[in-house]
Backbone as CSV, one residue per row, in Angstrom:
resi,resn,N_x,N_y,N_z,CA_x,CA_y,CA_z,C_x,C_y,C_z
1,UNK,0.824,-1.186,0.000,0.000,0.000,0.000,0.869,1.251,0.000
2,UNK,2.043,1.207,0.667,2.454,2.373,0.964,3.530,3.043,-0.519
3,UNK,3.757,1.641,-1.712,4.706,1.327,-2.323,3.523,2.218,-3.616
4,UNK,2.015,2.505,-3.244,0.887,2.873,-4.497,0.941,4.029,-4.043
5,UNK,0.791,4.764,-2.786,0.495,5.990,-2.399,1.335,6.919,-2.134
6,UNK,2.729,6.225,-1.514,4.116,7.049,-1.509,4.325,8.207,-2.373
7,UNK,4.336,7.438,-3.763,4.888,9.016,-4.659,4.141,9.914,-4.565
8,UNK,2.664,10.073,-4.466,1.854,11.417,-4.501,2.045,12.320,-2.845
9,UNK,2.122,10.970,-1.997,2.479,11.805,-0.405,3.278,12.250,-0.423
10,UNK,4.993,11.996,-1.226,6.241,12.480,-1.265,6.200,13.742,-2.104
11,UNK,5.745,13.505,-3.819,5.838,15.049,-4.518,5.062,16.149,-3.851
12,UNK,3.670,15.983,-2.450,3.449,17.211,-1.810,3.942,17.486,-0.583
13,UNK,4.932,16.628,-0.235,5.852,17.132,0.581,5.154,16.940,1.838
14,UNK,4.139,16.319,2.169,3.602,16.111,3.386,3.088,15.221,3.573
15,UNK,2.491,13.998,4.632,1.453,13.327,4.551,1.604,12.303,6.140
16,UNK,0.895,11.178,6.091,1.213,10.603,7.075,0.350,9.612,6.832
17,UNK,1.170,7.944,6.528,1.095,6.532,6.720,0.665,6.097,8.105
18,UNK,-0.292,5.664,8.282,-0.798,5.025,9.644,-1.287,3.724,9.526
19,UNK,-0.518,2.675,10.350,-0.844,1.540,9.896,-1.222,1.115,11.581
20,UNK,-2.527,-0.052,11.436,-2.408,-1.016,13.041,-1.796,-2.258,13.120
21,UNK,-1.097,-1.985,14.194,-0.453,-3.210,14.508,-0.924,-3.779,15.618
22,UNK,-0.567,-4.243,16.773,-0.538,-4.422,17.638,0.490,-4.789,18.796
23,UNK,0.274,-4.745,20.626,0.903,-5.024,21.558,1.771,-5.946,20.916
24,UNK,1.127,-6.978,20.410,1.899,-8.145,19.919,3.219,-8.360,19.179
25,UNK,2.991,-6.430,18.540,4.242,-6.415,18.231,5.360,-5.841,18.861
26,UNK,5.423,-5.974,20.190,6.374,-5.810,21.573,6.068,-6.444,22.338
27,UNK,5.444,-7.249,22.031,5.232,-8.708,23.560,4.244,-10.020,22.834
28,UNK,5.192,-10.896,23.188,4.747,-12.162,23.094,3.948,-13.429,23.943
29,UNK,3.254,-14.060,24.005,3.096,-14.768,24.664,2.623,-15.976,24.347
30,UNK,2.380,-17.207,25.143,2.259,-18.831,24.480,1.038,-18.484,23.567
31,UNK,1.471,-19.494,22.701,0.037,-19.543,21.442,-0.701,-18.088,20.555
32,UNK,0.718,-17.481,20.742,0.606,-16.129,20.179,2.031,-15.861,18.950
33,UNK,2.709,-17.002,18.800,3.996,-16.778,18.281,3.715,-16.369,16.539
34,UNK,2.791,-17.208,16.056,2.530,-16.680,14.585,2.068,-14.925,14.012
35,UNK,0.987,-14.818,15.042,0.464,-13.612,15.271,1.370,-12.560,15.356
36,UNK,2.249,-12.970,16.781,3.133,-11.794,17.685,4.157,-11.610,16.053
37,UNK,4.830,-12.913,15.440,5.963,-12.444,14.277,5.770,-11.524,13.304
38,UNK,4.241,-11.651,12.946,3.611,-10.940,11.687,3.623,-9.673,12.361
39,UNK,3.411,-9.097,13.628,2.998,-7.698,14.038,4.919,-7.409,14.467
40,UNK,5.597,-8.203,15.214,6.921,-7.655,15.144,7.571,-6.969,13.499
41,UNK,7.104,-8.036,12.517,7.954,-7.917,11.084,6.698,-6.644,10.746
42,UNK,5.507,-6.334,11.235,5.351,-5.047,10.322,5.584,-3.880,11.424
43,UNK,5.829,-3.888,11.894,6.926,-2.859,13.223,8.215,-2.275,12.692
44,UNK,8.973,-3.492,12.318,10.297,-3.325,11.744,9.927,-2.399,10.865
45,UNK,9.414,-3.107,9.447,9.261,-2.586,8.544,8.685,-0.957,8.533
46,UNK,7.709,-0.554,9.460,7.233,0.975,9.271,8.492,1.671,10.355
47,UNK,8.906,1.102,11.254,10.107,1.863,11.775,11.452,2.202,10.744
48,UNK,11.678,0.965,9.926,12.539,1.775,8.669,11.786,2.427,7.840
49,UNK,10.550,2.331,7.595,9.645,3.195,6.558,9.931,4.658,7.278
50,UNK,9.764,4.878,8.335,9.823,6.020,9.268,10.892,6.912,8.789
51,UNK,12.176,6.192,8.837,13.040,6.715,8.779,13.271,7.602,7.166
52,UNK,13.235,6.340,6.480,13.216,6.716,5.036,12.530,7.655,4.479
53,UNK,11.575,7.797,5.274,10.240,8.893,4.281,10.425,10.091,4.572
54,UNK,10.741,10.113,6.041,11.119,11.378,7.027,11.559,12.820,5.972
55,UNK,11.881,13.010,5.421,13.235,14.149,5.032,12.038,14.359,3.379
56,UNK,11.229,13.480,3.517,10.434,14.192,2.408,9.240,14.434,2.951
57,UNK,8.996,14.940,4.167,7.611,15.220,5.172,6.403,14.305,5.446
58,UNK,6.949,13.392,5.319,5.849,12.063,5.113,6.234,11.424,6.614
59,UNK,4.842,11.688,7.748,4.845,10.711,8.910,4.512,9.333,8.905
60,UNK,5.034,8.373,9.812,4.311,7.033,9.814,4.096,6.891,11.306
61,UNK,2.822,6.584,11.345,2.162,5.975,12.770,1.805,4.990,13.365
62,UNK,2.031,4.032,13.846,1.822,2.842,14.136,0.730,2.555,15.467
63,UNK,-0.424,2.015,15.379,-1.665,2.605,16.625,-1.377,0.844,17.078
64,UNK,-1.437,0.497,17.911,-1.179,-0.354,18.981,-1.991,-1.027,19.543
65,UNK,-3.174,-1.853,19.258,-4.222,-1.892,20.303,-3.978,-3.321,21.060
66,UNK,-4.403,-2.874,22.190,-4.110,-4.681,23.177,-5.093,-5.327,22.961
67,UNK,-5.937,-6.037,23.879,-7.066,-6.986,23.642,-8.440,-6.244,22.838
68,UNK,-8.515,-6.602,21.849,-9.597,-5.829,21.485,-11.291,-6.952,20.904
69,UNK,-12.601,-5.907,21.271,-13.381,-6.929,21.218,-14.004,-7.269,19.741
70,UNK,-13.685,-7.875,19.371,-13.884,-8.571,18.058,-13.576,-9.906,17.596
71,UNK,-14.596,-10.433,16.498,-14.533,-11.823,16.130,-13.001,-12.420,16.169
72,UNK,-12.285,-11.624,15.818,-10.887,-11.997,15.007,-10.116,-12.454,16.148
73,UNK,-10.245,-11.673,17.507,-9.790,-12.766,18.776,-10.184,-13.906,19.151
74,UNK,-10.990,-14.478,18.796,-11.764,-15.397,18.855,-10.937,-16.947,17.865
75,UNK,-10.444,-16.199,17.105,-9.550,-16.968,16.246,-8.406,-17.132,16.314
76,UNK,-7.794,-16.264,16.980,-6.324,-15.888,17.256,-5.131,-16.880,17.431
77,UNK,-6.123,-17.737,17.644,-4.833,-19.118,17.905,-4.671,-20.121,16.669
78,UNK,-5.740,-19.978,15.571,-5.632,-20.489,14.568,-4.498,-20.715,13.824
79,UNK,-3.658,-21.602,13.833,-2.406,-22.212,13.024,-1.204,-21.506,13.787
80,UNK,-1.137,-21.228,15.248,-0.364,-20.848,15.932,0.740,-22.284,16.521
81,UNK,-0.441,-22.961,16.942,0.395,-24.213,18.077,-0.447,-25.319,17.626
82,UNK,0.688,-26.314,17.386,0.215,-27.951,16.967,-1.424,-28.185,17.199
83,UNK,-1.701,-28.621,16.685,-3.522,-29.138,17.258,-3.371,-30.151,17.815
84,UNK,-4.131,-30.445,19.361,-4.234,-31.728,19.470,-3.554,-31.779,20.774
85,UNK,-3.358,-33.287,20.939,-2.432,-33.100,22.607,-0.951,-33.018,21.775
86,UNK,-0.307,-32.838,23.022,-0.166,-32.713,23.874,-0.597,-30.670,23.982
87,UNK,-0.881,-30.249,23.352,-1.122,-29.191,23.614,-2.275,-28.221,23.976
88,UNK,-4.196,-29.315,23.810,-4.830,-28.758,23.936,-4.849,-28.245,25.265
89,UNK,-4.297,-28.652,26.404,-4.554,-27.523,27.649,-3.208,-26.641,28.100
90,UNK,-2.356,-26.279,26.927,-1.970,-25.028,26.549,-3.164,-24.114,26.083
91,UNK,-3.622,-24.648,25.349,-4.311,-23.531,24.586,-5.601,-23.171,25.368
92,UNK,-6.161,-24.330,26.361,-7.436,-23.923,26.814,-6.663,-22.723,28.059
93,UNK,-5.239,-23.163,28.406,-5.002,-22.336,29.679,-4.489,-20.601,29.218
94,UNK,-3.996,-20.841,27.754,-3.278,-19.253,27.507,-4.917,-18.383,27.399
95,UNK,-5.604,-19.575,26.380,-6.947,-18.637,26.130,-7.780,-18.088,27.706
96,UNK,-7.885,-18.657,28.954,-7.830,-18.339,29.981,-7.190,-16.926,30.514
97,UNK,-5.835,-17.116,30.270,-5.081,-16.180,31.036,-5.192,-15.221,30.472
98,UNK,-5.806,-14.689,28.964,-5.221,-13.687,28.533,-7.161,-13.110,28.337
99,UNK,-7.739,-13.811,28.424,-9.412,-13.853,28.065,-9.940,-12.487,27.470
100,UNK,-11.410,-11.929,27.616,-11.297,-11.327,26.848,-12.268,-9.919,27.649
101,UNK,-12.396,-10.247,29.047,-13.469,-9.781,30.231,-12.653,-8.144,29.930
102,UNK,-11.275,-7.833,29.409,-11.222,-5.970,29.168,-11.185,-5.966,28.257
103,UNK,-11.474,-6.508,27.080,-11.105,-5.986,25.899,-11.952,-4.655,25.778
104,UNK,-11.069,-3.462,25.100,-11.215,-2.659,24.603,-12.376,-2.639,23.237
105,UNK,-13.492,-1.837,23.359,-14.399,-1.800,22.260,-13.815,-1.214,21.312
106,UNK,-14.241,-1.928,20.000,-13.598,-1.297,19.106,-13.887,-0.097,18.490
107,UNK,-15.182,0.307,18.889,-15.466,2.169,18.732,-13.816,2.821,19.081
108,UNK,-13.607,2.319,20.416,-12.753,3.308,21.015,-10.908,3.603,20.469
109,UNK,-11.002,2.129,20.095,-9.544,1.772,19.047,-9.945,2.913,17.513
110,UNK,-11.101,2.235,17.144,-11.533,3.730,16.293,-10.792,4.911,16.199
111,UNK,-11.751,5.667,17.451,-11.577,6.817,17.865,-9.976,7.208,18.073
112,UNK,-9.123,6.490,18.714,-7.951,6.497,18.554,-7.066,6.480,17.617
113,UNK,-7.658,5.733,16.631,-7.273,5.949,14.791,-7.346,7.189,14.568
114,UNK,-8.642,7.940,14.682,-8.792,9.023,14.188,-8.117,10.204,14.978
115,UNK,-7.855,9.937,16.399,-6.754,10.716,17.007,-5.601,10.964,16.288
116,UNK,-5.147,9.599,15.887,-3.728,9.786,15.230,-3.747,10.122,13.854
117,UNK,-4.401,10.188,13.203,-4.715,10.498,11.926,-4.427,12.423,12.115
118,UNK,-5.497,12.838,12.820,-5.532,14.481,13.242,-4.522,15.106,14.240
119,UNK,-3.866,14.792,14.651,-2.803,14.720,15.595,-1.714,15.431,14.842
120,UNK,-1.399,17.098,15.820,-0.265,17.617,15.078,1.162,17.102,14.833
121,UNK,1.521,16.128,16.041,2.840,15.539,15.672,2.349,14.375,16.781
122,UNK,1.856,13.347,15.811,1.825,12.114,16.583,2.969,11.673,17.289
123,UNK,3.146,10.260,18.222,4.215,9.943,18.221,4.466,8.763,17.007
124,UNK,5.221,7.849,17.216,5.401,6.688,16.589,4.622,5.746,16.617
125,UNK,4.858,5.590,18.287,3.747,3.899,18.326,2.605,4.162,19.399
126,UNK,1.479,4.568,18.844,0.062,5.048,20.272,-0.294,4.093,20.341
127,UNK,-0.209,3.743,21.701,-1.217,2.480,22.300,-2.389,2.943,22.194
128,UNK,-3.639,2.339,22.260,-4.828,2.703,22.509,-5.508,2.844,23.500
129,UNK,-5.233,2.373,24.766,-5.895,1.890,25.905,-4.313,2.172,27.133
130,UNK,-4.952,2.504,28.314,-4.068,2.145,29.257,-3.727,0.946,29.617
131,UNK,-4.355,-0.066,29.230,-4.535,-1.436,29.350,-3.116,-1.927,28.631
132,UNK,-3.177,-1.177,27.208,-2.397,-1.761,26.131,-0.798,-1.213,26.575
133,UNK,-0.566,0.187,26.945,0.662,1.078,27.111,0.945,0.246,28.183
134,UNK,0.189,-0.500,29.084,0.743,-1.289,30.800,1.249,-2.366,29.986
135,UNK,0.850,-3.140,29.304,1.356,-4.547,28.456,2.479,-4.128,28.174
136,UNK,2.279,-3.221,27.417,3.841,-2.912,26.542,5.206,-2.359,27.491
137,UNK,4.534,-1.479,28.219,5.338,-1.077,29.486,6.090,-2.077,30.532
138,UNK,5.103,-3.427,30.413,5.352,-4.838,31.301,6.673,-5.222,30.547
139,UNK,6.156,-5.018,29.267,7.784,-6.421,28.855,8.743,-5.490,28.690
140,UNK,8.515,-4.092,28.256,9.764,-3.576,28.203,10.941,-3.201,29.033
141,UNK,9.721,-3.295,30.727,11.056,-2.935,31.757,10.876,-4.461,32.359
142,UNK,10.609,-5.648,32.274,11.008,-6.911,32.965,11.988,-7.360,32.565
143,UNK,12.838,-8.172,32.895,13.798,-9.097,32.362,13.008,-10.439,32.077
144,UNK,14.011,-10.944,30.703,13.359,-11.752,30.285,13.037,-13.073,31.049
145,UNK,13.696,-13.083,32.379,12.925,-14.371,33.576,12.033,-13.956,34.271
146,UNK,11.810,-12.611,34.357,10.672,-11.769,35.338,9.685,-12.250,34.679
147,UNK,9.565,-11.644,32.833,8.396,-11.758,32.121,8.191,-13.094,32.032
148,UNK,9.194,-14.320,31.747,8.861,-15.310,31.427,7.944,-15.823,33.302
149,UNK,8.580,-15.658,34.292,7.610,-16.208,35.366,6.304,-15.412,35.444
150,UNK,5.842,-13.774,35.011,4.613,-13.671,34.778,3.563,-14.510,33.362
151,UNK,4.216,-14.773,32.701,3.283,-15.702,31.550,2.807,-16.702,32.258
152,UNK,4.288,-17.709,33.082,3.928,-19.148,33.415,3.247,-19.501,34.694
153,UNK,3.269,-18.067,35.643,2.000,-17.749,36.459,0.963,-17.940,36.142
154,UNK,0.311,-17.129,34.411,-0.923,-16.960,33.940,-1.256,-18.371,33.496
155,UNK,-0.250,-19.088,33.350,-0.829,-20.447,32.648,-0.662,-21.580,33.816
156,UNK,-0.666,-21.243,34.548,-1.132,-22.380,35.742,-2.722,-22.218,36.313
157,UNK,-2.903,-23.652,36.644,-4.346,-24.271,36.886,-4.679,-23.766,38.587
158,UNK,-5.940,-23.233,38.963,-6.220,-22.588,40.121,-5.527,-23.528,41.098
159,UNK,-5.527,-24.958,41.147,-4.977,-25.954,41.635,-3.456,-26.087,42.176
160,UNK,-3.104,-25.363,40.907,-0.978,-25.213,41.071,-1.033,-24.049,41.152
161,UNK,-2.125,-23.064,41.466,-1.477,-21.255,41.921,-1.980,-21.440,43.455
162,UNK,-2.495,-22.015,44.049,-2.790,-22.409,45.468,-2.024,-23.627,46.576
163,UNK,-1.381,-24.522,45.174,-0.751,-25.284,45.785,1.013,-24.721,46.566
């Protein structure tokens, strides 16, 4: 998309690329690895887009949203992790831990689009939600055994968090 619209945003010398990604693409978690790669690799990619476009007045924005309520979570694990055992109570326990009781309505991810869209000098990457900036905020200041014992917290059975 950006490879059809570029030249006309570049010859007026202004514009601004806004693409959604998601948390996912700064934090990972079990039965999220297919998902989380696709939102890391289009991260990369608009952070060098960023750079490149820069010097011909062309912004890129990247909007962030964490759990959000829609069909498409509902699917999310689709062709992520083996089917079957040994893994179905991975998947019944991540879908648990991560559930869906805050998701953010998607009016409001919306509305946040259109923030960044009108926004005199966006930043780079707007979370949408305080929900989402705490996620992202989680993995970026844990170490990677901190974060890894909060995941494997979330994926234990009421049984082994009491035992």
């Amino acid at each position: 998309m950006s490879q059809a619209f570029l030249p006309a945003i570049r010859e007026r010398g202004s514009g601004r690329i806004l693409a959604v990604s998601s948390v996912a693409g700064r934090r990972v978690g079990p039965t999220t690895g297919i998902y989380a790669a696709i939102k890391h690799a289009l991260e990369a990619v608009l952070e060098a887009l960023r750079y490149e476009v820069r010097l011909f007045g062309v912004d890129v924005v990247v909007v962030e949203p964490g759990r959000v309520d829609t069909e498409s979570g509902k699917h999310r694990l689709a062709g992520s992790v083996p089917v079957g055992k040994p893994y179905e109570d991975l998947v019944r326990r991540a879908g648990r831990s991560t559930g869906d009781a805050t998701a953010q309505p998607v009016t409001e991810v919306a509305a946040v689009i259109a923030d960044a869209v009108d926004a005199d000098t966006p930043p780079f990457r707007w979370a949408t939600s305080a929900e989402a900036s705490a996620m992202i905020d989680q993995r970026r200041t844990l170490s990677d055994e901190k974060y890894e014992e909060l995941v494997m917290r979330g994926l234990r059975t009421t049984e082994e968090a009491t035992a």
